[in-house]
Rosetta silent file (secondary structure, phi, psi, omega in degrees, C-alpha in Angstrom):
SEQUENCE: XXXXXXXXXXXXXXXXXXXXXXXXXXXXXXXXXXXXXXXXXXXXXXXXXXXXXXXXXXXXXXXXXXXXXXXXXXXXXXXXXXXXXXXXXXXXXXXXXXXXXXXXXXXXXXXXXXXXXXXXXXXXXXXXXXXXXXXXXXXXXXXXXXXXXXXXXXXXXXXXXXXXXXXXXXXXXXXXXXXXXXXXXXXXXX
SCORE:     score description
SCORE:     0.000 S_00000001
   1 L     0.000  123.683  165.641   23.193  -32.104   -5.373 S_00000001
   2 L   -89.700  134.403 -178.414   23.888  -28.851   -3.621 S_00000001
   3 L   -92.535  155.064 -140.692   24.593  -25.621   -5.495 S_00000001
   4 L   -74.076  141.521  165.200   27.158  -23.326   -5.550 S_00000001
   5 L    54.248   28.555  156.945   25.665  -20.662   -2.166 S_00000001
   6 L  -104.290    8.807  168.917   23.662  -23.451   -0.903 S_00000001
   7 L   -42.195  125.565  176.391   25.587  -24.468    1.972 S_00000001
   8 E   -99.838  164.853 -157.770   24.084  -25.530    4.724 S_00000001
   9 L  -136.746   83.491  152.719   24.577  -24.185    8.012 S_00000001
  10 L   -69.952   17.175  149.025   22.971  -25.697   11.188 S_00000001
  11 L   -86.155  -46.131  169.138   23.854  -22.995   13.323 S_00000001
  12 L     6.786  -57.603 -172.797   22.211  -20.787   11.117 S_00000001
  13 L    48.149   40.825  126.003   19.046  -21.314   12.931 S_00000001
  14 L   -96.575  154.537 -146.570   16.765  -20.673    9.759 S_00000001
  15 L   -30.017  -55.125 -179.805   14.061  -23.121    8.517 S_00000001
  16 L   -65.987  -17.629 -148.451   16.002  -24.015    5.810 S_00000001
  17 L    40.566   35.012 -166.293   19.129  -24.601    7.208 S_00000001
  18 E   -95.566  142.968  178.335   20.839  -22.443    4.382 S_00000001
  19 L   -87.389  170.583 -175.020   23.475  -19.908    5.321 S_00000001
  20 L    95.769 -163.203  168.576   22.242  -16.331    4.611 S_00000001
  21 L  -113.333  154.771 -123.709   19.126  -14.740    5.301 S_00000001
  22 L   -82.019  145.945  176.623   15.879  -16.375    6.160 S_00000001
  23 L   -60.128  179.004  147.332   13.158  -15.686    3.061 S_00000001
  24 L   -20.258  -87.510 -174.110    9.848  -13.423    3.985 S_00000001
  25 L   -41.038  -42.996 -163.767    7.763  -16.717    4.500 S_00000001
  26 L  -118.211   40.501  173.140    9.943  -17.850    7.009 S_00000001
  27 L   -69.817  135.335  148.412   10.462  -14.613    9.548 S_00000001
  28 L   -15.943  -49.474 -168.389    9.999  -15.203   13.386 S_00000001
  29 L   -79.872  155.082  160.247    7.114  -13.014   13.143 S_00000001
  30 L  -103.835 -145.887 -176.730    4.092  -14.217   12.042 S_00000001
  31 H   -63.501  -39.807  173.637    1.239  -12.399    9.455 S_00000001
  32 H   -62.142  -32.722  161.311   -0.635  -11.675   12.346 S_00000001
  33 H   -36.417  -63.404  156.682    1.773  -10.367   14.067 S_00000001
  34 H   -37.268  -75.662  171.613    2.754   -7.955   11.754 S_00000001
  35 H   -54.569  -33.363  153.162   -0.151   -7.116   10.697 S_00000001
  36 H   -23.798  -81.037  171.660   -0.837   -6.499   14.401 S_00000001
  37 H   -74.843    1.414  160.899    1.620   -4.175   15.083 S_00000001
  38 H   -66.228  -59.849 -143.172    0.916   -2.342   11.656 S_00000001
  39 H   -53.617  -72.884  157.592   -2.164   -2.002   13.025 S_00000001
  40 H   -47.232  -18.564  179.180   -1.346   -0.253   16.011 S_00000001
  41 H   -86.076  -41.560  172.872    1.324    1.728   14.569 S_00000001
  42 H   -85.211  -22.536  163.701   -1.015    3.375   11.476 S_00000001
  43 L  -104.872   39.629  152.655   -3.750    4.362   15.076 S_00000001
  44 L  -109.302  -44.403 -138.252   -1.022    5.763   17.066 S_00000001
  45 L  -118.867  -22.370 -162.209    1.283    7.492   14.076 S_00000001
  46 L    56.111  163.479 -176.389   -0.851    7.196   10.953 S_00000001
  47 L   -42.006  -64.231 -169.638    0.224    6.450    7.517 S_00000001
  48 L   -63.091  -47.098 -167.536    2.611    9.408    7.150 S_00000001
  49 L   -64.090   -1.109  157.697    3.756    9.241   10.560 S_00000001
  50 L  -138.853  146.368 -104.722    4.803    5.638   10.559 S_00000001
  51 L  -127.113  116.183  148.188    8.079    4.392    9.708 S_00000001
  52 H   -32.404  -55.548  173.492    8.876    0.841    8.380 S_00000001
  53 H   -72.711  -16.039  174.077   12.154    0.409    9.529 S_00000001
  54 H  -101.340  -17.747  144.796   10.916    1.252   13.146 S_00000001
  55 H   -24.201  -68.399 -156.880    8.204   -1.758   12.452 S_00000001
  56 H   -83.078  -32.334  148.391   10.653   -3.933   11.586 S_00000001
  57 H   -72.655  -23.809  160.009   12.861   -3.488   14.752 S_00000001
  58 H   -58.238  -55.691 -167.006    9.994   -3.539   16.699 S_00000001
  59 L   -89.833   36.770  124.704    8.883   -6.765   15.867 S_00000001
  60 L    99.835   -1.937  179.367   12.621   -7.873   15.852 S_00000001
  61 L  -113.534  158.890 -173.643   13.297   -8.866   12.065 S_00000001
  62 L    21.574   98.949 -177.856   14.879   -7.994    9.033 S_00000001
  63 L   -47.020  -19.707 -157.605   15.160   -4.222    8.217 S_00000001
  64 L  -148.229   30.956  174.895   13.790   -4.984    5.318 S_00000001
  65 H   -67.540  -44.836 -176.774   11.161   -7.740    5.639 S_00000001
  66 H   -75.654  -16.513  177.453    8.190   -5.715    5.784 S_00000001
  67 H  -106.245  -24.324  167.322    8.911   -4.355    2.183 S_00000001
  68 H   -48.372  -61.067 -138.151    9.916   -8.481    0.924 S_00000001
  69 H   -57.297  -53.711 -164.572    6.886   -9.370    2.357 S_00000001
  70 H   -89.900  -22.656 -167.974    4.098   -6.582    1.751 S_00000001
  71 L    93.333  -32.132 -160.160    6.043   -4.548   -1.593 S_00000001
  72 L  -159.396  143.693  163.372    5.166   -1.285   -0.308 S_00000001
  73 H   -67.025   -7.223  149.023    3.774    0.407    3.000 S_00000001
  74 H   -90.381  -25.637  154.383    0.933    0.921    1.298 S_00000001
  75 H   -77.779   15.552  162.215    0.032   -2.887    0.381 S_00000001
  76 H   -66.851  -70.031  178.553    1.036   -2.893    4.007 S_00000001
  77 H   -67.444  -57.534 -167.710   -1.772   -0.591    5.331 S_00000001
  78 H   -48.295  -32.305 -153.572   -4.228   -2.527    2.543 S_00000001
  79 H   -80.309  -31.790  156.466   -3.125   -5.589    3.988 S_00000001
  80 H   -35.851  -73.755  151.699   -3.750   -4.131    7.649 S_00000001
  81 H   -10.078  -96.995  158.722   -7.166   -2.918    6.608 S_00000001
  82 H    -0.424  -53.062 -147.731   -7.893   -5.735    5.116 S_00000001
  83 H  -107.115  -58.687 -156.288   -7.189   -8.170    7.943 S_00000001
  84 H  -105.812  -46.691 -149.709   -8.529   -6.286   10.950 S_00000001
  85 H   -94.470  -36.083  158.801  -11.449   -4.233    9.766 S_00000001
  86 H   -40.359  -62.703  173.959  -12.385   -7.496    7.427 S_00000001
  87 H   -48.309  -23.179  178.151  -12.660   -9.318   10.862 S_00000001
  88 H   -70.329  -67.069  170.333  -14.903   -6.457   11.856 S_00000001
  89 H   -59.215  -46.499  172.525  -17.378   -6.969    8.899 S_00000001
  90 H   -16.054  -66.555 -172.261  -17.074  -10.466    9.150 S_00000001
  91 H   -75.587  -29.205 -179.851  -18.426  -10.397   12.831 S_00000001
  92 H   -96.465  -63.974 -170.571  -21.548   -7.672   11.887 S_00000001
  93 H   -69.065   36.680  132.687  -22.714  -10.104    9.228 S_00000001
  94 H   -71.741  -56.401  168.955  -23.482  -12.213   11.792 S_00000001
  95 H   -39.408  -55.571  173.751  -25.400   -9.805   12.819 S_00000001
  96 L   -60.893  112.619  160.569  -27.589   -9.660    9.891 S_00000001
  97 L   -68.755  131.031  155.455  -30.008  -12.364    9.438 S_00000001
  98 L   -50.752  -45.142  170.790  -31.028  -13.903    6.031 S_00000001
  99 L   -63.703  156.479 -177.542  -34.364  -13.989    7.127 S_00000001
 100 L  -109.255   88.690 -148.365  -36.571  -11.088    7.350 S_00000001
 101 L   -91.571 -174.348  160.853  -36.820  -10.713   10.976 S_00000001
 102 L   -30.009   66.798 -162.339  -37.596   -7.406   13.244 S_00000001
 103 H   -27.846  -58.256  174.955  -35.479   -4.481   11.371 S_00000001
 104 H   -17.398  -76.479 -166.638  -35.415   -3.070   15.290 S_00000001
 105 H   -79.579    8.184  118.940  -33.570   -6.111   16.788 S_00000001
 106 H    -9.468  -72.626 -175.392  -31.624   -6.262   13.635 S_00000001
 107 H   -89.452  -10.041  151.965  -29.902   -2.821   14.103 S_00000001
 108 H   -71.476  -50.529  171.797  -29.668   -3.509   17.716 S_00000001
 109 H   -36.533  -67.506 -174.792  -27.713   -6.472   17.162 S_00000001
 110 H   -45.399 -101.228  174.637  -25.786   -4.614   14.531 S_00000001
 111 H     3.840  -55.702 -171.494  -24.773   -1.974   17.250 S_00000001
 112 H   -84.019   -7.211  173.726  -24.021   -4.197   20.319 S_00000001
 113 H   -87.892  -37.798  166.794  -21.848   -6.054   17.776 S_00000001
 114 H   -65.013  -35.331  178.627  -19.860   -3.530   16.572 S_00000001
 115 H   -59.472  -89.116 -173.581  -19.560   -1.678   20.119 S_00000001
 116 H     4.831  -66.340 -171.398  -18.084   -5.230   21.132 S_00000001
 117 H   -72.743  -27.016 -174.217  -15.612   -5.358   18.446 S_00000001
 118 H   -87.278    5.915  166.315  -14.578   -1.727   18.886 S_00000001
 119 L  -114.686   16.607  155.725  -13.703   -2.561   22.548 S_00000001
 120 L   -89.839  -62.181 -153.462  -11.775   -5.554   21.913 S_00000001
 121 L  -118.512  100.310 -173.681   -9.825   -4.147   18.876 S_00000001
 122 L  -115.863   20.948 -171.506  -10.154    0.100   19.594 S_00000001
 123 H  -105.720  -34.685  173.457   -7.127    0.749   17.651 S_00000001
 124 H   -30.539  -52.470 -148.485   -9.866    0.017   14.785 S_00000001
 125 H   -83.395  -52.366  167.685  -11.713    2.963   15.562 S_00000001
 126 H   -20.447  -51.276 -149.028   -8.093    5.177   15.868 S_00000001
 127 H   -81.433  -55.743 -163.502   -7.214    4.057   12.307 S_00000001
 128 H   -57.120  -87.870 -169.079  -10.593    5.196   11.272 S_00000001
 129 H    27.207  -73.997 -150.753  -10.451    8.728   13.119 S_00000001
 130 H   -74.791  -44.139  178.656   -7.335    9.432   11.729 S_00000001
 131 H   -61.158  -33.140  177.049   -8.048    8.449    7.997 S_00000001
 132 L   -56.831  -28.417  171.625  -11.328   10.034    8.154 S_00000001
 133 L   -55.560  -21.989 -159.969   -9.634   12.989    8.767 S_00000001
 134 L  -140.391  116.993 -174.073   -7.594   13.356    5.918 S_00000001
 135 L   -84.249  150.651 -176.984   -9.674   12.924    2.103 S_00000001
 136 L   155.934 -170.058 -157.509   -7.403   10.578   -0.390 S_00000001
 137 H   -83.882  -30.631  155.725   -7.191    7.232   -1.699 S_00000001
 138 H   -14.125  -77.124  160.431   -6.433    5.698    1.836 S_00000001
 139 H   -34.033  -47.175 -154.599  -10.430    6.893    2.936 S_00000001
 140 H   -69.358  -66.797  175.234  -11.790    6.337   -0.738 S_00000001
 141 H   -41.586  -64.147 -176.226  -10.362    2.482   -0.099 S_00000001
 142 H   -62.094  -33.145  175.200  -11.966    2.184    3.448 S_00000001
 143 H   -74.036  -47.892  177.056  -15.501    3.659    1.940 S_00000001
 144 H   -58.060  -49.449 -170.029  -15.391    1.935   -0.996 S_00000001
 145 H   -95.297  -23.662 -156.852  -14.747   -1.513    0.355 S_00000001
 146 H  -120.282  -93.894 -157.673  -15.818   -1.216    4.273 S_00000001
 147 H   -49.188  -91.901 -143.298  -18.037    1.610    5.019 S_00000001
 148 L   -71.220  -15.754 -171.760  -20.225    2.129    2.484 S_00000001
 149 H   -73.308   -2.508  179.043  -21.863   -1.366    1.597 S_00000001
 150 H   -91.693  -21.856 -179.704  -22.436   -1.182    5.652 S_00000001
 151 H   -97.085   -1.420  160.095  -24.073    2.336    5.823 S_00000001
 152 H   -62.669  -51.712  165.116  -26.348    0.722    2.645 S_00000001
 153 H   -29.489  -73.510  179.982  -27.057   -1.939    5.348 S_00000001
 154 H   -47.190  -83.095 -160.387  -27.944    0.634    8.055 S_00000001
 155 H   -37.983  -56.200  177.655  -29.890    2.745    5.735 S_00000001
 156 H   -27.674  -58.721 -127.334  -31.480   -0.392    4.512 S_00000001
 157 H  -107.517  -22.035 -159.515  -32.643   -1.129    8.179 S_00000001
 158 H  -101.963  -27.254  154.500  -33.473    2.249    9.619 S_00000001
 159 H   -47.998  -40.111  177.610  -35.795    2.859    6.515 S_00000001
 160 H   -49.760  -64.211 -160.751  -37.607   -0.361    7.184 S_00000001
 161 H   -62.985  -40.812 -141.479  -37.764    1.289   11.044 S_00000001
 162 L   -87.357  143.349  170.492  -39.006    5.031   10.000 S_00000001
 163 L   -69.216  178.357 -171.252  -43.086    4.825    9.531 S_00000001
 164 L  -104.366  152.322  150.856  -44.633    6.090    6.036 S_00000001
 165 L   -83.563  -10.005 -167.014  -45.994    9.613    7.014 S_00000001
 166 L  -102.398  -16.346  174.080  -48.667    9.774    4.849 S_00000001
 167 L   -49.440  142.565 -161.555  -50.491    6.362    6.765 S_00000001
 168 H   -98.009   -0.914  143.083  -53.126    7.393    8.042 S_00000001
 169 H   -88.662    6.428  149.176  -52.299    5.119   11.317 S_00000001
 170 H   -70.231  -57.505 -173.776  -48.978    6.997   11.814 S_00000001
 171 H   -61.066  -14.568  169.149  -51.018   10.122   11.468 S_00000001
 172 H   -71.834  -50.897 -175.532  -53.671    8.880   13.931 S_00000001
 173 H   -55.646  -35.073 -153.685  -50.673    7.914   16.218 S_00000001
 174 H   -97.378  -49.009 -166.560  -48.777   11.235   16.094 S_00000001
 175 H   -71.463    7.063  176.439  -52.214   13.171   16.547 S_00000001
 176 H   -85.657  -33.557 -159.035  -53.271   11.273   19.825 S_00000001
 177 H   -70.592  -53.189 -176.573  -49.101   11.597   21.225 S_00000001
 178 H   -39.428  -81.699 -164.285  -49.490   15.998   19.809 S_00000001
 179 H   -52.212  -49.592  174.480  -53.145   16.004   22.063 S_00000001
 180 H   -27.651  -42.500 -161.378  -51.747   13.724   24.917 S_00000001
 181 H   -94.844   -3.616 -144.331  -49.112   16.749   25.081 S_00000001
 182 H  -137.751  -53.656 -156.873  -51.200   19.825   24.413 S_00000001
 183 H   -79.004  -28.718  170.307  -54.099   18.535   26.236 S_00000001
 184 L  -121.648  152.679 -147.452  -52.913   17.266   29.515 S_00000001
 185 L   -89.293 -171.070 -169.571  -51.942   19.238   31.864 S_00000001
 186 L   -55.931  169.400 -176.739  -48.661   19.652   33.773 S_00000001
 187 L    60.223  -35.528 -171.312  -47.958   16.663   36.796 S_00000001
 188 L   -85.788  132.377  174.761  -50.983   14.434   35.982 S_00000001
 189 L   -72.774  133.665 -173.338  -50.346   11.319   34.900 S_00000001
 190 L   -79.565    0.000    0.000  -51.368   10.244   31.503 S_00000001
């Protein structure tokens, strides 16, 4: 049985074949899409500086799809976040080994992984810039969930890296590299 404003329409040319307009779920674009061009849109324009309604003609649908879908331009930008800088941590905890290997080639890894992803996706790094720039809940949300358990990481790894000062083979170490420098002279090869 069909209900009253259930007609169907096969010109229509949505999913359902229902006259009216197409839900959220079933928009041309898809999440990636979206999220895509959010992406790019919050590292050209930034939060204040980009417009929903100029979104949503860009990527050819609904005026008012991007607020169905996401509620708000801010679960927009979460959902943005979310999506592409998730894929970022994703790929550097790869980096990290379970095992407790060489802290060095650890935080080398970490490094050549992240340059990688920030030249593939560099709109990433835009996004950051611009948020970094400006203190609020926007930042507090990228530190809190993104940033900081990764500069815990770093910290983690570069501690590992820094010698104890008080050993007395780091202190053996530093005073032959001090006399190496004080002691031989200029041009001669050590």
């Amino acid at each position: 049985m069909i209900s009253i404003g259930a007609v169907r329409s096969p010109a229509s040319g949505n999913k359902t074949g229902l006259r009216g307009r197409p839900r959220a779920e079933d928009s041309p674009a898809s999440s990636d899409e979206i999220l895509l061009a959010a992406l790019r849109a919050f590292a050209t324009r930034g939060y204040d500086g980009t417009s929903i309604r100029e979104l949503n003609q860009q990527l050819g649908v609904s005026h008012n799809l991007l607020y169905r879908r996401f509620g708000s331009k801010e679960q927009l930008w979460r959902a943005t976040v979310d999506r592409w800088i998730g894929e970022v941590v994703a790929e550097l905890a790869t980096a990290i080994s379970d095992d407790e290997g060489d802290p060095l080639e650890t935080l080398r890894c970490l490094i050549v992984r992240f340059i990688d992803v920030q030249a593939r996706r560099p709109e990433i790094a835009r996004l950051m810039n611009i948020e970094s720039s400006i203190d609020g809940p926007r930042l507090r949300y990228l530190f809190d969930k993104f940033i900081g358990p990764w500069a815990a990481v770093a910290d983690r790894l570069i501690k590992e890296l820094v010698a104890d000062p008080t050993d007395p083979a780091v202190i053996h170490a530093h005073a032959v590299a001090v006399a190496d420098l004080v002691l031989t002279p200029p041009g001669s090869a050590t």
